[in-house]
C-alpha positions in Angstrom: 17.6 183.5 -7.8 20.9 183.3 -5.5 22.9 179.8 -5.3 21.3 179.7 -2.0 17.9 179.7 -2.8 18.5 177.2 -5.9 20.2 175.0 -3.7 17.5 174.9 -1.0 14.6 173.8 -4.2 17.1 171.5 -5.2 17.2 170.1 -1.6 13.1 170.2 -1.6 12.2 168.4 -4.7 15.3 165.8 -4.2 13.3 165.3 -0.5 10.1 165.0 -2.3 11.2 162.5 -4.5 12.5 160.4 -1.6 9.3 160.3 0.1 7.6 159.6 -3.1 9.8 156.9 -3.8 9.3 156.0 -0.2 5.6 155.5 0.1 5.5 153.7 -3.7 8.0 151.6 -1.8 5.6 151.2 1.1 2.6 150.7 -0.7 4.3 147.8 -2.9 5.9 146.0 0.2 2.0 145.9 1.5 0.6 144.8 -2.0 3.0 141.9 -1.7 2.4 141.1 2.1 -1.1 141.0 1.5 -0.6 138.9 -1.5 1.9 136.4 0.3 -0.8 136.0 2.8 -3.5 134.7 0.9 -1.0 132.8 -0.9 -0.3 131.1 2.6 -3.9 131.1 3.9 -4.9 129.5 0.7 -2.2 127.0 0.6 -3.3 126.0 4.3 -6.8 125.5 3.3 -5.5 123.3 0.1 -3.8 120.8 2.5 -6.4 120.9 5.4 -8.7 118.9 2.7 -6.1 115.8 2.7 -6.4 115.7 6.5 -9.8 114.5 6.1 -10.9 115.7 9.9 -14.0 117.3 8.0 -15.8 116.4 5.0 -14.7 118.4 1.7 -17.5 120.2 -0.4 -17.6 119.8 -4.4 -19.3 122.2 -6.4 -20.1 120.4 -10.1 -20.9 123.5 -12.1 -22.8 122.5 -15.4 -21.9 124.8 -18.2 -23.9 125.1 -22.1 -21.7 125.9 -24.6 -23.2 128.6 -27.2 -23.5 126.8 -30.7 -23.7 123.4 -29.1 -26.3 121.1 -28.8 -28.6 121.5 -25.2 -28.0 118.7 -23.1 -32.3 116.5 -22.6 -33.8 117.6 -19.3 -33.6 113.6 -18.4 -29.8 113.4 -18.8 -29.5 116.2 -16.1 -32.0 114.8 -13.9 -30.1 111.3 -14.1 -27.1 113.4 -13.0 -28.1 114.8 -10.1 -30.0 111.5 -9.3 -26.8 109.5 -9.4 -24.5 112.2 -7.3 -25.6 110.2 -4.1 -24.6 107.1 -5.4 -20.6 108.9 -6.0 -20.8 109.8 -2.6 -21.0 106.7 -1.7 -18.9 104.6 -3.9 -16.4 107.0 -2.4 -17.1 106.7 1.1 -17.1 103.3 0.9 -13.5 103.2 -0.5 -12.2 105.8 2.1 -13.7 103.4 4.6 -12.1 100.8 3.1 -8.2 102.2 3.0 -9.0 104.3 6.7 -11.9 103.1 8.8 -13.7 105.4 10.9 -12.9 108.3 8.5 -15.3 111.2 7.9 -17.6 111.4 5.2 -14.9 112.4 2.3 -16.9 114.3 -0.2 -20.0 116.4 -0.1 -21.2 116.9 -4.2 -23.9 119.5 -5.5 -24.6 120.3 -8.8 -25.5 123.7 -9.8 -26.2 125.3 -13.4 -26.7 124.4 -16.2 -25.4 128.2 -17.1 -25.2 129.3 -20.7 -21.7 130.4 -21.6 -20.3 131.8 -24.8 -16.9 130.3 -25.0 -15.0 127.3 -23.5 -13.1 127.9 -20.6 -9.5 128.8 -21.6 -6.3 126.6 -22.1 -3.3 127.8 -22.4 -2.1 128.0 -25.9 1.7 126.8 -24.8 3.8 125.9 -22.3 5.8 129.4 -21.6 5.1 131.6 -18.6 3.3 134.2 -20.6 0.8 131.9 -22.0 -0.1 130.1 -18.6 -0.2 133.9 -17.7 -2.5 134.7 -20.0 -4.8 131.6 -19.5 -4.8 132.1 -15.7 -5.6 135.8 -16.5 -8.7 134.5 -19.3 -9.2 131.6 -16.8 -10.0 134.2 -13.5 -12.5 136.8 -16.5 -14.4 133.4 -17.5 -15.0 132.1 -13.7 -16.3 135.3 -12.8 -18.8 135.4 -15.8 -20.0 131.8 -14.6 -19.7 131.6 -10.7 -22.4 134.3 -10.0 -25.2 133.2 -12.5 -24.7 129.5 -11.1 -24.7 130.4 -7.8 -21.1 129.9 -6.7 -19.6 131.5 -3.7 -15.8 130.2 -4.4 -15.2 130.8 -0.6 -17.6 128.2 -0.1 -16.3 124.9 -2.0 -13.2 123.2 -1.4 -12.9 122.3 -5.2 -15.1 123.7 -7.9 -15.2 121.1 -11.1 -16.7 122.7 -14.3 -18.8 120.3 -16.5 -18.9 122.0 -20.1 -21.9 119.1 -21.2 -23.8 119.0 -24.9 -26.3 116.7 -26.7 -23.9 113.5 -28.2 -23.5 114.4 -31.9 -24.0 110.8 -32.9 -25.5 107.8 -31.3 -22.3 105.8 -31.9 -19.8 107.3 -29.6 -19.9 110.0 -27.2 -16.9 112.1 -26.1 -15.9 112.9 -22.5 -12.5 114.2 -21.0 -11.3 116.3 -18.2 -8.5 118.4 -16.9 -7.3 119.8 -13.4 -5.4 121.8 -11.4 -2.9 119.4 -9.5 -3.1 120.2 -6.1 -5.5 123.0 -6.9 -9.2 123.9 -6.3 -10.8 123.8 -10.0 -11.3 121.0 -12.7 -12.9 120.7 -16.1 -15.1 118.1 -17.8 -15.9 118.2 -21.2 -18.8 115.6 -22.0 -21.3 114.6 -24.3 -23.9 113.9 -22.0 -26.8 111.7 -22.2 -28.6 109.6 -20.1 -26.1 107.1 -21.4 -23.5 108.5 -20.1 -24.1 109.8 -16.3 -22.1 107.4 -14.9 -19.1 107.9 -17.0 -19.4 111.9 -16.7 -19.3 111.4 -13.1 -16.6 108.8 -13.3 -14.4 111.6 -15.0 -15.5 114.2 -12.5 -14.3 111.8 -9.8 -10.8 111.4 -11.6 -10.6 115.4 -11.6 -11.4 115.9 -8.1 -8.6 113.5 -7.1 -6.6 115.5 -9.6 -7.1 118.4 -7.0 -6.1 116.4 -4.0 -2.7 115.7 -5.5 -3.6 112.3 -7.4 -1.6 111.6 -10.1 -2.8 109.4 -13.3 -2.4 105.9 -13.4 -2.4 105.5 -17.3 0.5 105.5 -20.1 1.1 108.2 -22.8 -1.1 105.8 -24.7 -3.8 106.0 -22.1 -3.1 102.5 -21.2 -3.6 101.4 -17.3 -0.2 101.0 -15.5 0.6 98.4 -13.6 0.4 97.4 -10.9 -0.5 101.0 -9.6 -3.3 101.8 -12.0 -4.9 98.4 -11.1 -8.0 98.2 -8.4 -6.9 94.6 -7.3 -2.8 94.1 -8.2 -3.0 91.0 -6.0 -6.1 89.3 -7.7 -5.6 85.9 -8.6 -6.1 85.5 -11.2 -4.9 88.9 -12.1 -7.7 89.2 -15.2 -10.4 90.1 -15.5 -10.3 93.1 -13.1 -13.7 93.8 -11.4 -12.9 97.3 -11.0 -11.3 100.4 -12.6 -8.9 102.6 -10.3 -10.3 106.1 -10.5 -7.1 107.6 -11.7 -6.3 104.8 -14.5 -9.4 105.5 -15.6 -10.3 101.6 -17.4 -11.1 98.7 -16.7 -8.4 95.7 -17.4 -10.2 92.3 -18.6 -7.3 91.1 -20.0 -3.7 91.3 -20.5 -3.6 94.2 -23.4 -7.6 94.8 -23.2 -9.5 97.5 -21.6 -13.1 98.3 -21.7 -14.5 102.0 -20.4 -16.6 101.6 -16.9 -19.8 101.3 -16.9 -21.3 102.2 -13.6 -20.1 104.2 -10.5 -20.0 100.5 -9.0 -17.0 99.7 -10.7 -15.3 102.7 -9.6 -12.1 101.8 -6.6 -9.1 104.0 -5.6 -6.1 102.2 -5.3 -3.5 102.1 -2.8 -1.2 104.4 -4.8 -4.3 106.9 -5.3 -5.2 106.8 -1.6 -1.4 107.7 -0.1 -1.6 110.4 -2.6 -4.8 112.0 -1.3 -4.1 111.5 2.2 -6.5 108.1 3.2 -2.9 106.0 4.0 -0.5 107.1 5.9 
């Protein structure tokens, strides 16, 4: 082969690798446009809901955890039964911190769907284990979301309720987690007739969770005054009649709490309603 020649396959396969190098670079650039744009789009969507010029739709998604007990037929029927009544007891707040707004929250539930594990946490606080638990996180809600009849596109906020039989008649269990300023939230309850109102208490906390609420309690789940209090102007201050939806109790007296006991009791503060948009 002459110098010539080996210069001109030099010349070819260096040109070669450019375009190569080129279109990877292309193809990347559009990965990540595309990406950025949903990113956006999605974002938009997030913070239309706290505009409140339309009603937002909330998909409860009941969930049976293989190896525990089933949840009674009655309990879920009591459930659905008493949605109505959460629609309410929020409309009736919205109205009452921005009259003439929309009706806030449209609820369904949907399931009960049998699932084998919980759905994931992340197992620390470092960037490959939230990672990881988004990645477990996105495996698990496909699983679910099809066999309960969820079209994400469809819901503004998706809260999953992972609900069992109470394993003792003394004390049932129920607690929650959420995305801040996200679109899903998790309830895990032991659910019995008992305990409807509570369950949906807790779903109502997450939701708000999603809207950008932040909790009103203490590390020691104590209410915080004066923003976790319903009334902070009642005079006398105790007992409270109601229990702010992000501080979770009820205050009877100075140092005493006791759990709600109906959706009636249920208020969001004034704190709770700047956050999510109903005060300006």
């Amino acid at each position: 082969m002459t110098e010539s020649a080996g210069n001109d396959d030099v010349a070819r396969r260096t040109a070669r690798k450019r375009r190569f190098f080129a279109i990877r670079v292309s193809v990347l650039l559009f990965i990540l446009f595309v990406v950025a744009l949903y990113a956006v789009r999605d974002l938009r969507s997030r913070r239309a809901r706290n505009d409140w010029e339309r009603t937002v739709d909330v998909a409860v998604v009941l969930v049976h955890v293989g190896g525990s007990e089933r949840v009674e037929a009655d309990a879920i029927a009591d459930l659905n039964e008493r949605v109505s009544a959460l629609e309410e007891r929020l409309r009736a707040e919205a109205e009452r911190h921005r009259p003439g707004i929309p009706k806030p929250f449209r609820i369904r539930i949907l399931g009960p769907v049998d699932v084998a594990v919980q759905p994931p946490t992340p197992t620390g606080d470092g960037p490959v284990d939230l990672a990881k638990q988004a990645v477990d996180l996105e495996r698990w809600l496909r699983d679910v979301d099809p066999r309960a009849g969820v079209e994400p596109d469809h819901w503004d906020t998706r809260i999953y309720v992972s609900a069992r039989r109470p394993a003792t008649t003394a004390k049932s269990v129920v607690e929650g987690q959420s995305q801040q300023h996200g679109r899903i939230g998790f309830v895990d309850v032991e659910l019995d007739t008992s305990m409807v109102d509570l369950a949906l208490f807790v779903v109502a906390h997450e939701l708000m969770h999603t809207l950008g609420a932040t909790d009103k309690y203490d590390a020691n789940g104590r209410t915080r005054a004066p923003e976790g209090l319903a009334e902070p102007d009642r005079m006398p201050l105790f007992p409270q009649r109601f229990a702010e939806v992000m501080g979770r109790n009820r205050p009877v007296s100075e140092g005493t709490e006791v759990v709600p006991e109906s959706l009636e009791e249920l208020a969001v503060g004034t704190m709770t309603a700047k956050e999510i948009g109903w005060l300006r």
